[in-house]
NUTI-419514 format. One record per residue: x, y, z of N, C-alpha, C, O in turn; chain; residue in three letters; residue number from 1. Coordinates in Angstrom, 2 decimals, padded with zeros to 5 digits, always signed. Example, Ala and Ser with C-alpha at 12.3 -4.5 7.8 and 13.67 -1.06 7.14 Angstrom:
BEGIN
       n_X       n_Y       n_Z      ca_X      ca_Y      ca_Z       c_X       c_Y       c_Z       o_X       o_Y       o_Z   kette   rest    nr
   +013.19   -005.69   +007.80   +012.30   -004.50   +007.80   +013.20   -003.30   +007.80   +014.24   -003.32   +008.46       A    ALA     1
   +012.85   -002.25   +007.08   +013.67   -001.06   +007.14   +012.90   +000.03   +007.87   +013.41   +001.14   +008.04       A    SER     2
END
This chain:
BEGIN
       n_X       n_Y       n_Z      ca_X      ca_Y      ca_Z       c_X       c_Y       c_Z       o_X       o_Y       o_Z   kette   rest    nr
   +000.84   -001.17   +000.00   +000.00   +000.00   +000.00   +000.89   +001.23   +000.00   +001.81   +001.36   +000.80       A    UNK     1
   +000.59   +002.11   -000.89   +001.99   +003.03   -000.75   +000.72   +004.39   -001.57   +000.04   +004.36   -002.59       A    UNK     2
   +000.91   +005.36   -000.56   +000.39   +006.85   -000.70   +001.20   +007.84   -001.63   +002.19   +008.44   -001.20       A    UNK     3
   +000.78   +007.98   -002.77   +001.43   +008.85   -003.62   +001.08   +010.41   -004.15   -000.02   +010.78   -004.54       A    UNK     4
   +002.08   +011.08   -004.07   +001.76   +012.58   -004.19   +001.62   +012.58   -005.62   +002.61   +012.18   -006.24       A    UNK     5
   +000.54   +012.95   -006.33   +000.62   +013.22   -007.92   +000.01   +014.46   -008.35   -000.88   +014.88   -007.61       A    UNK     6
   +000.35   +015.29   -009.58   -000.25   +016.36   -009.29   -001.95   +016.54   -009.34   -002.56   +015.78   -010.09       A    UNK     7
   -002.63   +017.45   -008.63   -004.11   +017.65   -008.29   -004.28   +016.85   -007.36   -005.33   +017.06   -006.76       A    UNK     8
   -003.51   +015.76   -006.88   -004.37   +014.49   -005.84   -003.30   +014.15   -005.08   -002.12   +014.46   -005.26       A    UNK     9
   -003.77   +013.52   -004.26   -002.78   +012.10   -003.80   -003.75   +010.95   -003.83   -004.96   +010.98   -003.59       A    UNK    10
   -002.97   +009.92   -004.18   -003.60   +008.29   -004.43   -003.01   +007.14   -003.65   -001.83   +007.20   -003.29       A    UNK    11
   -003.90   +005.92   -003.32   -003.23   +005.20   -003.24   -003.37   +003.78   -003.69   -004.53   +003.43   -003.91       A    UNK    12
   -002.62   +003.08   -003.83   -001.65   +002.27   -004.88   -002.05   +000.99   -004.05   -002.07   +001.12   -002.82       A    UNK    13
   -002.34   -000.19   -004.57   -001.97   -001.55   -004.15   -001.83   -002.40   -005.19   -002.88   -002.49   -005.82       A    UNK    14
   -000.99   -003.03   -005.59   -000.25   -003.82   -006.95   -000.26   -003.00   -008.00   -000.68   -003.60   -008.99       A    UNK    15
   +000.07   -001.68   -008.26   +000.21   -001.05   -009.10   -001.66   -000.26   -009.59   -001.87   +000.34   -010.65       A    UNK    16
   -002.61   -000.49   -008.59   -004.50   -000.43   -008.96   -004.23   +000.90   -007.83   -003.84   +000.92   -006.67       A    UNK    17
   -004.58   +001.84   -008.67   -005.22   +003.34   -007.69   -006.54   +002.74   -006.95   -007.47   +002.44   -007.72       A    UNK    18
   -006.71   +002.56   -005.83   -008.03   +002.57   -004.98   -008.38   +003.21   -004.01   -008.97   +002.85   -003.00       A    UNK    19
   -007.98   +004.24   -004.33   -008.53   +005.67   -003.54   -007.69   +006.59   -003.98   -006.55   +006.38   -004.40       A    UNK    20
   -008.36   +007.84   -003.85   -007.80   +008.98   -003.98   -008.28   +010.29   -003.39   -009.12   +010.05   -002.52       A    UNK    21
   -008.04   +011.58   -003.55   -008.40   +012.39   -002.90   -007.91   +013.87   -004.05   -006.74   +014.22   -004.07       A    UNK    22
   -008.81   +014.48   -004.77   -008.24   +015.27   -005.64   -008.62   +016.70   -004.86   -009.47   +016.97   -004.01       A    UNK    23
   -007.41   +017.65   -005.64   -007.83   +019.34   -005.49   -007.49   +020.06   -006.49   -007.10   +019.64   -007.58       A    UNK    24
   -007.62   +021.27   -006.14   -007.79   +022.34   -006.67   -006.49   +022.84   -005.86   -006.32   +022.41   -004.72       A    UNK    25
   -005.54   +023.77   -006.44   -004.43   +024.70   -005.87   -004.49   +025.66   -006.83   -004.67   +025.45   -008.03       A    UNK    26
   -004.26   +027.18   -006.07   -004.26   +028.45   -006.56   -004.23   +029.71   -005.95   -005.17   +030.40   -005.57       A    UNK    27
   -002.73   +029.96   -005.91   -002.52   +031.13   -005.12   -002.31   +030.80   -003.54   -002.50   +031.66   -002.68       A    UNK    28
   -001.90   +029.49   -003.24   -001.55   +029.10   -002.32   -003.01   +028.42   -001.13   -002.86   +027.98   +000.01       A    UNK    29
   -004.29   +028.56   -001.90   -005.20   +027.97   -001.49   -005.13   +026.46   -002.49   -004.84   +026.19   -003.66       A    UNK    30
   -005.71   +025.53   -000.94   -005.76   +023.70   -001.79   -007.36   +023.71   -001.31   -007.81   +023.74   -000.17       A    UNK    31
   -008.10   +023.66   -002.67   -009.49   +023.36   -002.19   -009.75   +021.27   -002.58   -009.75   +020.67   -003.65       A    UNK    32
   -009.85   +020.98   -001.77   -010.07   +019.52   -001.59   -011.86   +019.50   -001.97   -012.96   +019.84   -001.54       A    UNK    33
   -011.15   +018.83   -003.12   -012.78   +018.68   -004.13   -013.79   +017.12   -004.25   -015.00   +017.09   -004.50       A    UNK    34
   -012.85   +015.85   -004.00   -013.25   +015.18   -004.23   -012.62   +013.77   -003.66   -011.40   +013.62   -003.75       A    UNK    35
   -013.20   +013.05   -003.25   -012.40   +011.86   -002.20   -013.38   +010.43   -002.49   -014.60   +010.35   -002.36       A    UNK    36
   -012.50   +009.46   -002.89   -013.08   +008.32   -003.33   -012.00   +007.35   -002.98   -010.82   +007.69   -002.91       A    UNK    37
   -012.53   +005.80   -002.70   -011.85   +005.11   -001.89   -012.74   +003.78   -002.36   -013.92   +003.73   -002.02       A    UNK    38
   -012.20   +002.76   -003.11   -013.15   +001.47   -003.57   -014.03   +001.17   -002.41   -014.00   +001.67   -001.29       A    UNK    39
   -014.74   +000.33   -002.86   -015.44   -000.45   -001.61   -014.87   -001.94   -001.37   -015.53   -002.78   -000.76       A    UNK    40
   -013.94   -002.13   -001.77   -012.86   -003.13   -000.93   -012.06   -002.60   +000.25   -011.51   -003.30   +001.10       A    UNK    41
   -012.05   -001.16   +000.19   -011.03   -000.71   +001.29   -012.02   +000.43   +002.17   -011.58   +001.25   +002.97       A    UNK    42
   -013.33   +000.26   +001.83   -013.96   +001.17   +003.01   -013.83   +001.00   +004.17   -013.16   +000.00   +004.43       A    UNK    43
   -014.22   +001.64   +005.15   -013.82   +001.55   +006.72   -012.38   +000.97   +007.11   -012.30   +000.28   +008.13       A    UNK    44
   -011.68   +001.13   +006.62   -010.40   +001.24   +007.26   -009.16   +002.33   +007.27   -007.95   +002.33   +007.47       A    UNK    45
   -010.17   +003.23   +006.93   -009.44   +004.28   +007.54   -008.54   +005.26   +006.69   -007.92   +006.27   +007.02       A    UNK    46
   -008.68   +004.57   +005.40   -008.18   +005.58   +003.89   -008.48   +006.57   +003.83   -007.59   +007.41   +003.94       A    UNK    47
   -009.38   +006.86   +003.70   -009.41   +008.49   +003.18   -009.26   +009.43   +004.53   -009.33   +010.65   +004.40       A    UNK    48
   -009.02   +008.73   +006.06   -007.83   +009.83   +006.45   -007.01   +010.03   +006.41   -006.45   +011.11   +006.62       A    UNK    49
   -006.34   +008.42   +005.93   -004.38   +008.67   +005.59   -004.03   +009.46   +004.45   -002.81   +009.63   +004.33       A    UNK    50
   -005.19   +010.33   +003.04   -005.30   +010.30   +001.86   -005.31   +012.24   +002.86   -004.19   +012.74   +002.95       A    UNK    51
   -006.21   +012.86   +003.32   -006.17   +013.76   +004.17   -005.11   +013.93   +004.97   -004.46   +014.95   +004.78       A    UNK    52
   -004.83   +013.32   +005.67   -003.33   +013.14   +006.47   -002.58   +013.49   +005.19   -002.17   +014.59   +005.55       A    UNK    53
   -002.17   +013.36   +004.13   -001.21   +013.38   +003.29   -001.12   +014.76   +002.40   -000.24   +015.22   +001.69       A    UNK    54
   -002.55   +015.24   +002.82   -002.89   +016.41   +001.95   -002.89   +017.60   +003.03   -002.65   +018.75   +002.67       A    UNK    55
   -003.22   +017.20   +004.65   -002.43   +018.01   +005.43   -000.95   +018.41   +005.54   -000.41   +019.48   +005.83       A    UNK    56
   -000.47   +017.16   +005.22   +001.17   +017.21   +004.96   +001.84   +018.54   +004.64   +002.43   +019.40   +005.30       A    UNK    57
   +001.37   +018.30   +002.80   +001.51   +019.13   +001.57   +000.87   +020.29   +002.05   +001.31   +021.10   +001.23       A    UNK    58
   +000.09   +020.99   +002.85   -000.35   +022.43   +003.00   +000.33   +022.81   +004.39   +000.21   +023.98   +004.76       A    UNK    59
   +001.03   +021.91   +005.19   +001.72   +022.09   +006.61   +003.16   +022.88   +005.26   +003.26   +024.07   +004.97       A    UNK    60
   +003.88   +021.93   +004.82   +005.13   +021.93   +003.96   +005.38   +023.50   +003.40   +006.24   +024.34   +003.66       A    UNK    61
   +004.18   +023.49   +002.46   +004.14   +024.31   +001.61   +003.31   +026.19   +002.19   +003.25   +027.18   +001.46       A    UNK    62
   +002.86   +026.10   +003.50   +001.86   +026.93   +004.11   +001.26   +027.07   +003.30   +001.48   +028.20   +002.85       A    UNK    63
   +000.12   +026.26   +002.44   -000.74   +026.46   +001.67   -001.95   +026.30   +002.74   -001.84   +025.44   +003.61       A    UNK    64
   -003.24   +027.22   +002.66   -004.67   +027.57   +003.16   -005.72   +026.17   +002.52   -005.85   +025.75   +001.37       A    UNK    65
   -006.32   +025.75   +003.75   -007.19   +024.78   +003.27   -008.84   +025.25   +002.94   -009.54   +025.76   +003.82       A    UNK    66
   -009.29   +025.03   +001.72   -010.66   +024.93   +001.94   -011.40   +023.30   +001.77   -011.12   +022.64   +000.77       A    UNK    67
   -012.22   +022.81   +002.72   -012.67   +021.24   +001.94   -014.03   +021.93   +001.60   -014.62   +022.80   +002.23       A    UNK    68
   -014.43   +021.20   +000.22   -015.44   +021.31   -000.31   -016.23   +020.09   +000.22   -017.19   +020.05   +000.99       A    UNK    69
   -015.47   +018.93   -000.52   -015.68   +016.99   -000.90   -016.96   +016.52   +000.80   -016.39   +016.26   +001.86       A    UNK    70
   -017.84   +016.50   +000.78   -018.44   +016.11   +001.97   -017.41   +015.71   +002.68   -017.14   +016.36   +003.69       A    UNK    71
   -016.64   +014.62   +002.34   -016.03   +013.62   +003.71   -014.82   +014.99   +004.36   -014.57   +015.07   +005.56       A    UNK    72
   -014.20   +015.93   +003.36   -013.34   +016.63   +004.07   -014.15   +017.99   +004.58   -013.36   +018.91   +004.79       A    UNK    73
   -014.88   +018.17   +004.71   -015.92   +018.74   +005.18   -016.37   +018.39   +006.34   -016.53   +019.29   +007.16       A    UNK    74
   -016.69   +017.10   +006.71   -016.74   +016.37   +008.25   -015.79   +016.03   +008.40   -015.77   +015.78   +009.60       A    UNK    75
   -014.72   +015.78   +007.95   -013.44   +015.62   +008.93   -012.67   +017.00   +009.60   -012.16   +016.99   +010.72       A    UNK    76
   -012.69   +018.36   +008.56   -012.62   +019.37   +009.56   -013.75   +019.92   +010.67   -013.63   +020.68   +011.63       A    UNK    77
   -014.64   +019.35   +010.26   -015.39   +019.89   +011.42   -015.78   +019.05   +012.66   -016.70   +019.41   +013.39       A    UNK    78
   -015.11   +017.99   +012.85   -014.87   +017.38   +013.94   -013.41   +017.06   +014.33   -013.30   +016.42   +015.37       A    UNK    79
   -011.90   +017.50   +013.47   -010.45   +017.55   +013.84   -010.41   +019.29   +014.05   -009.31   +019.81   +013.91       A    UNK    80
   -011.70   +020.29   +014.41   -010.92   +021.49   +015.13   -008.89   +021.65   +015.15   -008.31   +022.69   +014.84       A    UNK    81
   -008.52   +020.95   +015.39   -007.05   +021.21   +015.97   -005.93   +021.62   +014.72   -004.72   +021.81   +014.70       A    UNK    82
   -007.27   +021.66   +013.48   -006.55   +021.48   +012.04   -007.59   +023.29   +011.60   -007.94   +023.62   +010.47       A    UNK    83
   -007.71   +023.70   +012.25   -008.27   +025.18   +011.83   -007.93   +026.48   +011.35   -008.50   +027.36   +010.70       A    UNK    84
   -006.32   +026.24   +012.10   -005.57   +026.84   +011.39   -005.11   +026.95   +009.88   -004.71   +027.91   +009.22       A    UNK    85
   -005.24   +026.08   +009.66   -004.88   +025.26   +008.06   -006.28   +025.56   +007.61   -006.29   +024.72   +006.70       A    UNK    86
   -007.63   +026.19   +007.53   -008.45   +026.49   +007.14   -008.15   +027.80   +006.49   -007.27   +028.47   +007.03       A    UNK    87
   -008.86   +028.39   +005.17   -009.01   +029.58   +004.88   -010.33   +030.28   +005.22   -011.47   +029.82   +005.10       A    UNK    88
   -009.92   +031.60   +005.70   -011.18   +032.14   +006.55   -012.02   +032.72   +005.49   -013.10   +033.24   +005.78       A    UNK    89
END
């Protein structure tokens, strides 16, 4: 299983098969997180926060401003508060 930075997204990989991903938008130092998908072989275990985790990374790195659009990153900032900073107001 291996998490890859590609440009617009990060994905991740098992035998060479993308089965999840997490795409955005970047511009002007805002990452709007648009869209998050994850097979249904690998639901509930916890992908599309390591896919978030990875896209926190890249806006910690870079001080890029978060907006989530994608429902799921949409409820994940609004129950990880501690990540608000990394929000654009």
């Amino acid at each position: 299983m291996n998490i890859i930075r590609e440009e617009s997204k990060v994905s991740l990989y098992i035998n060479n098969n993308e089965l999840a991903y997490m795409k955005y938008d970047l511009n002007d130092n805002i990452l709007k997180i648009t869209h998050t998908y994850v097979s249904d072989a690998l639901r509930g275990q916890g992908i599309a926060g390591k896919l978030i985790n990875e896209v926190i990374n890249i806006c910690k790195e870079n001080n890029y401003k978060i907006v989530p659009i994608c429902s799921y990153a949409v409820k994940f900032f609004e129950k990880n508060t501690q990540y608000n900073n990394l929000l654009k107001k």
